[in-house]
N, CA, C and O atoms as a Tripos MOL2 file, in Angstrom:
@<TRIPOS>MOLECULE
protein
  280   279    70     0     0
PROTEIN
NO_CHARGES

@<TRIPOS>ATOM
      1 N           5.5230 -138.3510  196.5380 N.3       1 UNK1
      2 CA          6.0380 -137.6260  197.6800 C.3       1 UNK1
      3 C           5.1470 -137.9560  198.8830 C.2       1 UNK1
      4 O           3.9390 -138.0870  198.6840 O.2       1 UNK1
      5 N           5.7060 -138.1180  200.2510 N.am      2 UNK2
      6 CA          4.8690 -138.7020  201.5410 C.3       2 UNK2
      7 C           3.9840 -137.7320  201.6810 C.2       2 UNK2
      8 O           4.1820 -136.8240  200.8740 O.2       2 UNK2
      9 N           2.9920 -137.5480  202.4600 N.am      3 UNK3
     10 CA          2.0310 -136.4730  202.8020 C.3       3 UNK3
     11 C           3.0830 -135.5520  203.3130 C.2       3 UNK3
     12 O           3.3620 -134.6610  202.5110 O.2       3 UNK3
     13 N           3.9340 -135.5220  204.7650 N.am      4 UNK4
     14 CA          4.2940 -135.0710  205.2480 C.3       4 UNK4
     15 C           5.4140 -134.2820  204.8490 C.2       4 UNK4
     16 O           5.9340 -133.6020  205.7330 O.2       4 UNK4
     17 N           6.0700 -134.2150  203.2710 N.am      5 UNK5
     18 CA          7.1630 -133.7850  202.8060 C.3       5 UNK5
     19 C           5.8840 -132.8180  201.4740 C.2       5 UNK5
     20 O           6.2080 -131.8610  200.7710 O.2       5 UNK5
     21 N           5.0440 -133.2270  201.5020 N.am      6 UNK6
     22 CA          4.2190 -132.0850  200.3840 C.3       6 UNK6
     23 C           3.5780 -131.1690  201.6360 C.2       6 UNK6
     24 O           3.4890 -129.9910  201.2890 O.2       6 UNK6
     25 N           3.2020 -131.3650  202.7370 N.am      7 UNK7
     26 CA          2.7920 -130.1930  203.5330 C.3       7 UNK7
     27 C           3.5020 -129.5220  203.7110 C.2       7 UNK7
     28 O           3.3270 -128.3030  203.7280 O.2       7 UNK7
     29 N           4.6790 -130.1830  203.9290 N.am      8 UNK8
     30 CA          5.9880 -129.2320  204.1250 C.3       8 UNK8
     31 C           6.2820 -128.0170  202.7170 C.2       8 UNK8
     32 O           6.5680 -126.8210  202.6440 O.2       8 UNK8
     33 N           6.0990 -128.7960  202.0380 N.am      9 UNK9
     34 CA          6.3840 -127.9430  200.5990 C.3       9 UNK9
     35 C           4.8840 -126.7240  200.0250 C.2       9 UNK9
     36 O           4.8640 -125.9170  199.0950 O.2       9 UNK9
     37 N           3.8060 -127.0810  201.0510 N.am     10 UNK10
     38 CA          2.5380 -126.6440  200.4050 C.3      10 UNK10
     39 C           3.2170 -124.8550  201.5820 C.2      10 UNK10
     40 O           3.9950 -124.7230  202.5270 O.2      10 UNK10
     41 N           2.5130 -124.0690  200.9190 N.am     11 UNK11
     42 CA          2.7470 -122.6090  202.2860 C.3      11 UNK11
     43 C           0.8400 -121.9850  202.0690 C.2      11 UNK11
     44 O          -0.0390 -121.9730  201.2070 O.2      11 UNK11
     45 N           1.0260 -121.6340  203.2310 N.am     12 UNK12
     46 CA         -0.4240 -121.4010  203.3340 C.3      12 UNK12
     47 C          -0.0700 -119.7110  203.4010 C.2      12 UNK12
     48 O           1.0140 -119.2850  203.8000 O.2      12 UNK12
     49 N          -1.3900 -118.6960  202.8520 N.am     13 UNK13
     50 CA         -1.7550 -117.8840  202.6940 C.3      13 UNK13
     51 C          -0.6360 -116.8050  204.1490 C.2      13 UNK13
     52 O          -0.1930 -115.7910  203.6090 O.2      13 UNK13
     53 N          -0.3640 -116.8630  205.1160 N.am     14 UNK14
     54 CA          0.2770 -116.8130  206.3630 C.3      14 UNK14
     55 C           1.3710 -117.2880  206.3380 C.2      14 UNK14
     56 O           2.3510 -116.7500  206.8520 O.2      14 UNK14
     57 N           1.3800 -118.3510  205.7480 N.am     15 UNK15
     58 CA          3.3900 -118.2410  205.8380 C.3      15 UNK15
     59 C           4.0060 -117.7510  204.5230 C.2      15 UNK15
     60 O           5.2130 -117.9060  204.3350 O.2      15 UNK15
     61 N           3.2440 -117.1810  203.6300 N.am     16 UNK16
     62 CA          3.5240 -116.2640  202.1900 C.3      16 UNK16
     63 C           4.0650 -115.4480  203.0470 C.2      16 UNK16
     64 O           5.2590 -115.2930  203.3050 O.2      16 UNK16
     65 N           2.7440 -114.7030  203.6700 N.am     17 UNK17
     66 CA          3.2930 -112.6850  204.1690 C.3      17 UNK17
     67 C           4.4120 -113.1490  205.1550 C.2      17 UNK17
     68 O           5.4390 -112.4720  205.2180 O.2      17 UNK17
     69 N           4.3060 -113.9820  205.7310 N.am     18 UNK18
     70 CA          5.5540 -113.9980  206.9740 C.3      18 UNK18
     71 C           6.7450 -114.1940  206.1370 C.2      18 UNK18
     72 O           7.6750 -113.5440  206.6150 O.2      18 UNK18
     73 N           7.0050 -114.6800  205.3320 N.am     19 UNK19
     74 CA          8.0410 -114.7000  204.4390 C.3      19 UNK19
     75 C           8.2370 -113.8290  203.6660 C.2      19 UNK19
     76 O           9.4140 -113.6760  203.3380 O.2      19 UNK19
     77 N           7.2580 -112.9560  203.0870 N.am     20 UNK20
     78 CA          7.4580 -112.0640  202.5810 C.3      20 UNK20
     79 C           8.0800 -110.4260  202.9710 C.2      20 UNK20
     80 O           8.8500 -109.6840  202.3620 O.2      20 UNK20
     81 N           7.2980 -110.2810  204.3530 N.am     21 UNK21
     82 CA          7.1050 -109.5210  205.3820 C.3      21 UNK21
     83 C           5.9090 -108.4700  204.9650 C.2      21 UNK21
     84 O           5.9660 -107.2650  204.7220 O.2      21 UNK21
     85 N           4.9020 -109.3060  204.9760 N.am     22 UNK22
     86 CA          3.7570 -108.1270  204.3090 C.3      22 UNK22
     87 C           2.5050 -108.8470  204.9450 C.2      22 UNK22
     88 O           2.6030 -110.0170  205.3170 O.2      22 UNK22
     89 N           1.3640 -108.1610  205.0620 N.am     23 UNK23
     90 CA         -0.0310 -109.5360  206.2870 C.3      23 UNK23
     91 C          -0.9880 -109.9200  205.2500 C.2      23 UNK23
     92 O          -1.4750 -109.2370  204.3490 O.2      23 UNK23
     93 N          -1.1660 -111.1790  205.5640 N.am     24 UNK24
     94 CA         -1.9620 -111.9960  204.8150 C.3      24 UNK24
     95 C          -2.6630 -111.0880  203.7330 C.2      24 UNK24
     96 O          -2.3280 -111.2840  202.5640 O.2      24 UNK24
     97 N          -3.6770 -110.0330  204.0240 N.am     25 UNK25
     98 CA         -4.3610 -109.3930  202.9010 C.3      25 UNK25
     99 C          -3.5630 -108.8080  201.7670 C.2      25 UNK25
    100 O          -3.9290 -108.4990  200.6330 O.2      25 UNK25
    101 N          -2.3900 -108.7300  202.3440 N.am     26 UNK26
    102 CA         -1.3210 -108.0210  200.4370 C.3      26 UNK26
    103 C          -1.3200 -109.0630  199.8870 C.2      26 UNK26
    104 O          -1.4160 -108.9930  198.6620 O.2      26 UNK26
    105 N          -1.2150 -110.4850  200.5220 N.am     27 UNK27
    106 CA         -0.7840 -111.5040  200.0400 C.3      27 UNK27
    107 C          -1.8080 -111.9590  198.8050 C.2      27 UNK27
    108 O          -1.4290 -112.3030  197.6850 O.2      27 UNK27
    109 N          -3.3620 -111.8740  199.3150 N.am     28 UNK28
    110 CA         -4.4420 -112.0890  199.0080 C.3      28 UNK28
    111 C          -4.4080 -110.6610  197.6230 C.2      28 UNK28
    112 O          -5.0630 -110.8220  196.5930 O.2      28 UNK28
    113 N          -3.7090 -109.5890  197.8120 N.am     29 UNK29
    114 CA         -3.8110 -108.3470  196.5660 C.3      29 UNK29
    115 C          -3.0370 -108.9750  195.9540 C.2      29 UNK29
    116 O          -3.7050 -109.6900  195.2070 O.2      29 UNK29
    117 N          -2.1220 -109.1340  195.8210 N.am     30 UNK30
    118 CA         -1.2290 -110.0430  194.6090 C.3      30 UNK30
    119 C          -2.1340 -111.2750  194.1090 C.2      30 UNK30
    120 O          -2.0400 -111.6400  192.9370 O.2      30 UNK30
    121 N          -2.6940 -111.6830  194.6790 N.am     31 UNK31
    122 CA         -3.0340 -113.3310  193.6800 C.3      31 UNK31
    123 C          -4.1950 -112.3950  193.1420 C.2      31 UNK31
    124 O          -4.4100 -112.5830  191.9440 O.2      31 UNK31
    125 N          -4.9220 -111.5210  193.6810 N.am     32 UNK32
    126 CA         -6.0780 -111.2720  192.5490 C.3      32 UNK32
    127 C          -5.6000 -109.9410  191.6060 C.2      32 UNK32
    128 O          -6.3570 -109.4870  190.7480 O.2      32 UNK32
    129 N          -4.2070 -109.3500  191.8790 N.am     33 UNK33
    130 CA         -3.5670 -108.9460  190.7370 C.3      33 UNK33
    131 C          -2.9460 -109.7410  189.4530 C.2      33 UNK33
    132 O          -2.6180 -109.3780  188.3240 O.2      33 UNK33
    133 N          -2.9330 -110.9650  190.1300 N.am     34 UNK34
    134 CA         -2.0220 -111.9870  188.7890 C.3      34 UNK34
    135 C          -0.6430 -111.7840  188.9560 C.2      34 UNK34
    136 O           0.1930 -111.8390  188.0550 O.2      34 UNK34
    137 N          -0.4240 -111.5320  190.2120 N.am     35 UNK35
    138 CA          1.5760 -111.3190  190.4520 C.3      35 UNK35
    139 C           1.5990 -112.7300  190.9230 C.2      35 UNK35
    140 O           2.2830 -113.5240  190.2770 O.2      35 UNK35
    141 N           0.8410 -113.2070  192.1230 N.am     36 UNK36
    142 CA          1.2890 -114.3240  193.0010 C.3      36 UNK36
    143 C           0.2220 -115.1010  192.6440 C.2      36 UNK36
    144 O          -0.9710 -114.8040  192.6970 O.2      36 UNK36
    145 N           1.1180 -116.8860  192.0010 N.am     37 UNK37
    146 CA         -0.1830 -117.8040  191.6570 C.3      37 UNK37
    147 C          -0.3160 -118.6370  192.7970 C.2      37 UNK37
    148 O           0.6960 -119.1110  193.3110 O.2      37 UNK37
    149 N          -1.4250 -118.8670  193.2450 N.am     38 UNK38
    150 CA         -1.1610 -120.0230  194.0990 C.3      38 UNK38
    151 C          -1.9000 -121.3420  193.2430 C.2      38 UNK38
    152 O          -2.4360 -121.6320  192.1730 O.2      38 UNK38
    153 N          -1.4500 -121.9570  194.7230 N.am     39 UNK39
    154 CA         -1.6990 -123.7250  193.7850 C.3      39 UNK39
    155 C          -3.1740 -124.0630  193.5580 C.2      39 UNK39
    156 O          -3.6630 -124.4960  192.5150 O.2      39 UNK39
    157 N          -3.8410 -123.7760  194.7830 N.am     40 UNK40
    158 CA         -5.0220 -123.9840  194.9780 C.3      40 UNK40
    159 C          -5.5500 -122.6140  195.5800 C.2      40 UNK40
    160 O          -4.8860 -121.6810  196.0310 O.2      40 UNK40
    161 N          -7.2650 -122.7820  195.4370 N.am     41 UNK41
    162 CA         -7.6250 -121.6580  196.5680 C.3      41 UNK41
    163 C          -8.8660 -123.1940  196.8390 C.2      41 UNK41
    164 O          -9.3000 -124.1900  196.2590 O.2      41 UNK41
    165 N          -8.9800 -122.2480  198.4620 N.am     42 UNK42
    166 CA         -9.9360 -122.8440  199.3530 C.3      42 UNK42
    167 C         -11.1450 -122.1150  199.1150 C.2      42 UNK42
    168 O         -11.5960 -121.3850  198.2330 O.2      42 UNK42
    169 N         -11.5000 -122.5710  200.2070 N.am     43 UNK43
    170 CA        -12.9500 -121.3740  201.2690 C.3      43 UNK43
    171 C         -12.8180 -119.5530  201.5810 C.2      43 UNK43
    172 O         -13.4500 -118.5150  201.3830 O.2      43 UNK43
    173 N         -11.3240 -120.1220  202.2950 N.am     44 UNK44
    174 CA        -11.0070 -118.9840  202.4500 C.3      44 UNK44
    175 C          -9.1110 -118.7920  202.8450 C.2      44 UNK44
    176 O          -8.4650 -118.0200  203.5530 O.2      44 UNK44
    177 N          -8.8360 -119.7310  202.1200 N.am     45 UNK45
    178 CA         -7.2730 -119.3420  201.8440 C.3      45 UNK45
    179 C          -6.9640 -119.9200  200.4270 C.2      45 UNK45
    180 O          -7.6780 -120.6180  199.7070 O.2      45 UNK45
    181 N          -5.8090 -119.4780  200.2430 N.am     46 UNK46
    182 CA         -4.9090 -119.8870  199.0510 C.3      46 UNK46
    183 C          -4.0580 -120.5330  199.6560 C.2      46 UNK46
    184 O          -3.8580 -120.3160  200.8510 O.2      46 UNK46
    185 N          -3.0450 -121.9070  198.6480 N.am     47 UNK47
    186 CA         -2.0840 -122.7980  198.9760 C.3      47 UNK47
    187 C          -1.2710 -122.3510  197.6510 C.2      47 UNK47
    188 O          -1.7000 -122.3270  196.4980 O.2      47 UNK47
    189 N           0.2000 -121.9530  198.1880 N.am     48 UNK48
    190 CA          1.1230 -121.8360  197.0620 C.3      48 UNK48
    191 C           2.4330 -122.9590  197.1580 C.2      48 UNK48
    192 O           2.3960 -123.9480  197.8900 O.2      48 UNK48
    193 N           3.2560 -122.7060  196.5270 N.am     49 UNK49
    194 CA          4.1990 -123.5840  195.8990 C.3      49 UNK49
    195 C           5.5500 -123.0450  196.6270 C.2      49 UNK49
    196 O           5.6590 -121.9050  196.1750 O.2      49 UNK49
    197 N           6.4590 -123.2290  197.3720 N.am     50 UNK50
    198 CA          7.2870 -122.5990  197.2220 C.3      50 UNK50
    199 C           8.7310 -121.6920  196.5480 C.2      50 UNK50
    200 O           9.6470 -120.9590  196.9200 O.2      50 UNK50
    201 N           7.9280 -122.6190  194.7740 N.am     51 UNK51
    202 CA          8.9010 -121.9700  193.7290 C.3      51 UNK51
    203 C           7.7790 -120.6700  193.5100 C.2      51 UNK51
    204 O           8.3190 -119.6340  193.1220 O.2      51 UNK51
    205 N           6.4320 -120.6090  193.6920 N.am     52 UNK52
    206 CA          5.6000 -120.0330  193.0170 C.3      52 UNK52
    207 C           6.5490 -118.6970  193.7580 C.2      52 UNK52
    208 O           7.2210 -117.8410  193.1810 O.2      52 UNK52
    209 N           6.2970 -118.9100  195.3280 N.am     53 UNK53
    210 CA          7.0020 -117.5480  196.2000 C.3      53 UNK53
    211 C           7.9450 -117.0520  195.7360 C.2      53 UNK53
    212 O           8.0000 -115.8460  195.4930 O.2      53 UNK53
    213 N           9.3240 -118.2520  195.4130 N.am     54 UNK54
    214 CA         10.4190 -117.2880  195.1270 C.3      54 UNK54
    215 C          10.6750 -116.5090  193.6170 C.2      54 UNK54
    216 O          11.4480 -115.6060  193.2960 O.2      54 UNK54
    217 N           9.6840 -117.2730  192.8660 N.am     55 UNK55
    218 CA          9.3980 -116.5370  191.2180 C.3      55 UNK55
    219 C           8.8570 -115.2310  191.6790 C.2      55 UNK55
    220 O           8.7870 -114.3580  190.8140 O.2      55 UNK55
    221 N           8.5440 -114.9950  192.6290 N.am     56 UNK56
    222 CA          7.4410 -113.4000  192.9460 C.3      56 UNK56
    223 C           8.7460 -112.5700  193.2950 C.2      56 UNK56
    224 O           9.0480 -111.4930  192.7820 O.2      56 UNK56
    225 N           9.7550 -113.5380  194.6470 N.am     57 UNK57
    226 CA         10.4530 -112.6550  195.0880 C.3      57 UNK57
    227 C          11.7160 -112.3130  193.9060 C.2      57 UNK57
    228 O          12.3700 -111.2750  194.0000 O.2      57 UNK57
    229 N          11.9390 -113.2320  192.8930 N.am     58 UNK58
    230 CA         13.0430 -112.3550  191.9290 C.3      58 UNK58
    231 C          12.4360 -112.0200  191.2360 C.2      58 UNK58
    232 O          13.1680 -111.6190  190.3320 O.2      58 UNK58
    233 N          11.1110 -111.8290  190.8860 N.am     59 UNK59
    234 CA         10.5870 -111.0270  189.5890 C.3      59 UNK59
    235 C          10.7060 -109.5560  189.9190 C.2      59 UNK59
    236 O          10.6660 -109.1270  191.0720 O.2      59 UNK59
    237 N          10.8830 -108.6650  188.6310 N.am     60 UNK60
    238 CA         11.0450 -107.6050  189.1510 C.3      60 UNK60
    239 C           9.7490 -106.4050  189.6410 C.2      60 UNK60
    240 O           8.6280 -106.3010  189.1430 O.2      60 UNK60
    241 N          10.2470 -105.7300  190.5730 N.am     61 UNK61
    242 CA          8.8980 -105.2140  191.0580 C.3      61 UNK61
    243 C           8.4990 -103.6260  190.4780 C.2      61 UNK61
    244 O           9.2270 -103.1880  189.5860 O.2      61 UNK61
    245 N           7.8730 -103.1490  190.7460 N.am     62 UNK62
    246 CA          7.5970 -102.0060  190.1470 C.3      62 UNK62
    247 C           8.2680 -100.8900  191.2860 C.2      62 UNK62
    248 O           8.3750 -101.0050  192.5070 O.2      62 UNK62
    249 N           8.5850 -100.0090  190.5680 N.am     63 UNK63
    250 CA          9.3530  -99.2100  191.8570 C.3      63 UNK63
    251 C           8.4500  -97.9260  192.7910 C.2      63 UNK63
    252 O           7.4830  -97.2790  192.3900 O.2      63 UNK63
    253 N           8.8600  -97.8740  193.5880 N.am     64 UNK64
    254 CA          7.8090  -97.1450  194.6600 C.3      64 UNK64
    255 C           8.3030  -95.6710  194.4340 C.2      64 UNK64
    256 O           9.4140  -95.2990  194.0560 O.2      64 UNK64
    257 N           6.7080  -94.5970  194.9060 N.am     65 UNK65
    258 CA          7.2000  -93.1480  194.6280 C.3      65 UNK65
    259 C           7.6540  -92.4970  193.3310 C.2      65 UNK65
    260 O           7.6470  -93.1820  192.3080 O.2      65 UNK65
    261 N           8.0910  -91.0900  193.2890 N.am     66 UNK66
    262 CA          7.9440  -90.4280  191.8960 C.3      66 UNK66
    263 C           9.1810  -90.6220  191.3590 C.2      66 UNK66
    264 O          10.1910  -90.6920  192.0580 O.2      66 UNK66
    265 N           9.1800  -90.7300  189.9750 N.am     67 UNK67
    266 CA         10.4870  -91.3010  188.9230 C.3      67 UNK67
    267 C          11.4800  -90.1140  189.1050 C.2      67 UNK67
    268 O          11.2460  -88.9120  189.2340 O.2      67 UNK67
    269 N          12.3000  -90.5900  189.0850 N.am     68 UNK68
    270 CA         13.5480  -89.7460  188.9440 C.3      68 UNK68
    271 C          13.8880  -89.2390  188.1320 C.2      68 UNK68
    272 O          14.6690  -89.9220  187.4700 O.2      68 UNK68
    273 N          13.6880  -88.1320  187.6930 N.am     69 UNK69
    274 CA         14.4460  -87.4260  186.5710 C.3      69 UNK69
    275 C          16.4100  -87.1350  186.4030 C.2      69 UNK69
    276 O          16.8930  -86.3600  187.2280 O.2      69 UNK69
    277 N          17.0660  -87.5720  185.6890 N.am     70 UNK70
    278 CA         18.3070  -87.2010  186.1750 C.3      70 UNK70
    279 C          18.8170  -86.5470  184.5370 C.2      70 UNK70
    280 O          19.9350  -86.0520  184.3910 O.2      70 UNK70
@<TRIPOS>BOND
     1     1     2 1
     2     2     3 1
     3     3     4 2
     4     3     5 am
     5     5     6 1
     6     6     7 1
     7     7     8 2
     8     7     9 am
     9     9    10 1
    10    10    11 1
    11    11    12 2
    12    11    13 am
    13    13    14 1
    14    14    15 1
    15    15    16 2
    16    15    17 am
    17    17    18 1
    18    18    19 1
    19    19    20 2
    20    19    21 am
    21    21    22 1
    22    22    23 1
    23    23    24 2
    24    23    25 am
    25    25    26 1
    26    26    27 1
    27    27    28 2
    28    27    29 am
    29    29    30 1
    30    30    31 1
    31    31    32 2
    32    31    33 am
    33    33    34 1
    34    34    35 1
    35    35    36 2
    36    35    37 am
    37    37    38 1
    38    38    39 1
    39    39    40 2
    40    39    41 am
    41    41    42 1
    42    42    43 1
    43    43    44 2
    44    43    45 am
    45    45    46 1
    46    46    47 1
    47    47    48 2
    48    47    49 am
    49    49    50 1
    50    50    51 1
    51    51    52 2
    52    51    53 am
    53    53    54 1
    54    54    55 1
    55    55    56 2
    56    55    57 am
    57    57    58 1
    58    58    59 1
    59    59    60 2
    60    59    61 am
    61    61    62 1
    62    62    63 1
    63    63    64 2
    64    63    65 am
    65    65    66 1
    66    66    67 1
    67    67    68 2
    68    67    69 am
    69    69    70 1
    70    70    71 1
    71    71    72 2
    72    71    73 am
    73    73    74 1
    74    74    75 1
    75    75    76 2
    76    75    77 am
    77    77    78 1
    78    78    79 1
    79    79    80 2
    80    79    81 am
    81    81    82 1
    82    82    83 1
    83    83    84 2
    84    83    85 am
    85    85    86 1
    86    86    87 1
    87    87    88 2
    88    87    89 am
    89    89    90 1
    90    90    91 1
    91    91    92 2
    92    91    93 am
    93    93    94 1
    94    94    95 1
    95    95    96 2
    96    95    97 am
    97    97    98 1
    98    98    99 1
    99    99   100 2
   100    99   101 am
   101   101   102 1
   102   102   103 1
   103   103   104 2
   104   103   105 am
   105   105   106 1
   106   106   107 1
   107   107   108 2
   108   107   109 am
   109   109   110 1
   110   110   111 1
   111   111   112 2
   112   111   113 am
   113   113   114 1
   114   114   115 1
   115   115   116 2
   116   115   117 am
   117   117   118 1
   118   118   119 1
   119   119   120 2
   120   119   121 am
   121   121   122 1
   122   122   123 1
   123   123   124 2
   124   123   125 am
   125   125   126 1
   126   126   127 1
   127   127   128 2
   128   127   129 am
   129   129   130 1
   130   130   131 1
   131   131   132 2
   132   131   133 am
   133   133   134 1
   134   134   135 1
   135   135   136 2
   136   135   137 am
   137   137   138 1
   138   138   139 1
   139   139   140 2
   140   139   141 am
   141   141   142 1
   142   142   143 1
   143   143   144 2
   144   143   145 am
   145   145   146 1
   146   146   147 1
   147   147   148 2
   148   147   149 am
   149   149   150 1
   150   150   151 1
   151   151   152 2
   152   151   153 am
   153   153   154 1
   154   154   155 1
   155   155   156 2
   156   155   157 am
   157   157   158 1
   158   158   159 1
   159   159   160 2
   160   159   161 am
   161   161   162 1
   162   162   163 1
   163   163   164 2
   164   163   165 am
   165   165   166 1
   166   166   167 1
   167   167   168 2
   168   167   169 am
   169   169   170 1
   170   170   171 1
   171   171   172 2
   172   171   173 am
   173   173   174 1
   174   174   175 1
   175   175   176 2
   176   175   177 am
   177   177   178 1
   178   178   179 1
   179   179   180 2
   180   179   181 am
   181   181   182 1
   182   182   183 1
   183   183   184 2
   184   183   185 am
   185   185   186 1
   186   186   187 1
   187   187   188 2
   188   187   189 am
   189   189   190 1
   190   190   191 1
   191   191   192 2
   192   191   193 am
   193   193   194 1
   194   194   195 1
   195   195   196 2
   196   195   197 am
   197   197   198 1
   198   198   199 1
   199   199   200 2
   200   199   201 am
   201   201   202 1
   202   202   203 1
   203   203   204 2
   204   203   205 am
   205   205   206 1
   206   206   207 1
   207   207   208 2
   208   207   209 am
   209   209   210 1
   210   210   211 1
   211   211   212 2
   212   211   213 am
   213   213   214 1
   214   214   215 1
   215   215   216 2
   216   215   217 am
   217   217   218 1
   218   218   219 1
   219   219   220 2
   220   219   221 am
   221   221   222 1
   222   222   223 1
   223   223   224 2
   224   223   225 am
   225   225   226 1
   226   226   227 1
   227   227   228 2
   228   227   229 am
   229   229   230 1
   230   230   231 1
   231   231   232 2
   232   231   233 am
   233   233   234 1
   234   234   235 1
   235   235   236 2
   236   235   237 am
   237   237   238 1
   238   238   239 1
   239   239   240 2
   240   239   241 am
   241   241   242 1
   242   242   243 1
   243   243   244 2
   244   243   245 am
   245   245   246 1
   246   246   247 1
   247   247   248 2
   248   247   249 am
   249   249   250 1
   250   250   251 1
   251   251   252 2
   252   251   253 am
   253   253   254 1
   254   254   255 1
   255   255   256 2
   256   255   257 am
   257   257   258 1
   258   258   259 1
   259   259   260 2
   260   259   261 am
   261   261   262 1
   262   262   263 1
   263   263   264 2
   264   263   265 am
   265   265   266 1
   266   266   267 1
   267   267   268 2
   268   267   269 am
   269   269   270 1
   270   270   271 1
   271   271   272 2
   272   271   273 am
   273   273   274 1
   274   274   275 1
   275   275   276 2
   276   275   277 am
   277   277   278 1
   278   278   279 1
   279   279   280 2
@<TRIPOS>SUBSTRUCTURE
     1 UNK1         2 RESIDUE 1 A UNK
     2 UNK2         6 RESIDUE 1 A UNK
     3 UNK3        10 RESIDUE 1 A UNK
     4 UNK4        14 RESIDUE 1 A UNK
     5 UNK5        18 RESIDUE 1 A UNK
     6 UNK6        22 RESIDUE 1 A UNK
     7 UNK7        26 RESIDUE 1 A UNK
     8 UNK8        30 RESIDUE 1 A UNK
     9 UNK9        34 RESIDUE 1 A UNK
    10 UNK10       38 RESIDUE 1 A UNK
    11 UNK11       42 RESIDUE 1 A UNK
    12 UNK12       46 RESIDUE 1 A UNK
    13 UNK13       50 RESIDUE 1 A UNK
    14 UNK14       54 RESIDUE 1 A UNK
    15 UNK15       58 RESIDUE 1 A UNK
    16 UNK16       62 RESIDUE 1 A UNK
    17 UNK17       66 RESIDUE 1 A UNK
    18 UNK18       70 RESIDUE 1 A UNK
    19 UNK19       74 RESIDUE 1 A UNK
    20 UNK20       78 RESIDUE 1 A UNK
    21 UNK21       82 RESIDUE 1 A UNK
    22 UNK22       86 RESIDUE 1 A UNK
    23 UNK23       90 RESIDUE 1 A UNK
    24 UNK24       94 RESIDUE 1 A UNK
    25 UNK25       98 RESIDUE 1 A UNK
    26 UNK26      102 RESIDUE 1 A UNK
    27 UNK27      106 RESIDUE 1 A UNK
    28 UNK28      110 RESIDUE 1 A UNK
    29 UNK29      114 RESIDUE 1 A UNK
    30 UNK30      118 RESIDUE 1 A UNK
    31 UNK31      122 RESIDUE 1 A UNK
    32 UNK32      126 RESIDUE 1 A UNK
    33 UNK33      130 RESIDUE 1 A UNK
    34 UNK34      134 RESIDUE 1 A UNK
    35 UNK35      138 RESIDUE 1 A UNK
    36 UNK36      142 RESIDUE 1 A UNK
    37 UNK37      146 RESIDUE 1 A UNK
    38 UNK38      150 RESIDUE 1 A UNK
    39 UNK39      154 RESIDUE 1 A UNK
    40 UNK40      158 RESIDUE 1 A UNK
    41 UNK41      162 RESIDUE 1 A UNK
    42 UNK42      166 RESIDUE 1 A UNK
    43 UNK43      170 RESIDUE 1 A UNK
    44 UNK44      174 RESIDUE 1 A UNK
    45 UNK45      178 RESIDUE 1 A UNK
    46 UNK46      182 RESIDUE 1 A UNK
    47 UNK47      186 RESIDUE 1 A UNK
    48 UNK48      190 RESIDUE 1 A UNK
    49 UNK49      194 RESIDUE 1 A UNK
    50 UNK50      198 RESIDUE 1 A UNK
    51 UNK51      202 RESIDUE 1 A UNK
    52 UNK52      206 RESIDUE 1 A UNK
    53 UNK53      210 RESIDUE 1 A UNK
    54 UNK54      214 RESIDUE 1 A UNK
    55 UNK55      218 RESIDUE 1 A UNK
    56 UNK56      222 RESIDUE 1 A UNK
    57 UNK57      226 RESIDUE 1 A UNK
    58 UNK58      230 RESIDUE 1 A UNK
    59 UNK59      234 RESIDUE 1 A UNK
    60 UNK60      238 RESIDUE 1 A UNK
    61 UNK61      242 RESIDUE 1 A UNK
    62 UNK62      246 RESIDUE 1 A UNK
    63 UNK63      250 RESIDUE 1 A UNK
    64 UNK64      254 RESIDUE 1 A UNK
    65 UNK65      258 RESIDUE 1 A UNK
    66 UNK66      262 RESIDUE 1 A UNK
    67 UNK67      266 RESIDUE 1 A UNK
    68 UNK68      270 RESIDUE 1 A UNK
    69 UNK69      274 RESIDUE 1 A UNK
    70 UNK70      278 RESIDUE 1 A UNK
């Protein structure tokens, strides 16, 4: 693959949450929960995959607030 078609495919730590809609530091709570893998880590970012993202976004999530009794 050219450089320029794997940068394209690489997402940096910042275009996770912007895609996600959440800021960089949730992004950073998920990978050290073991929800979100990324490809690499740096210095001071992570590089993910963009299948890695959308495996996060259909996995199922845990649900927010108190359970419903019905």
């Amino acid at each position: 693959m050219p450089e320029t078609e794997l940068s394209q495919a690489i997402l940096t730590t910042e275009q996770v949450a912007a895609r996600l809609g959440v800021k960089a530091s949730r992004v950073r709570q998920l990978v050290g929960q073991g929800r979100l893998t990324p490809l690499a880590t740096g210095l001071r970012a992570h590089l993910f995959s963009p299948e890695a993202v959308e495996a996060f976004e259909q996995a199922d999530k845990p649900r927010r607030g108190r359970p419903h009794n019905h």
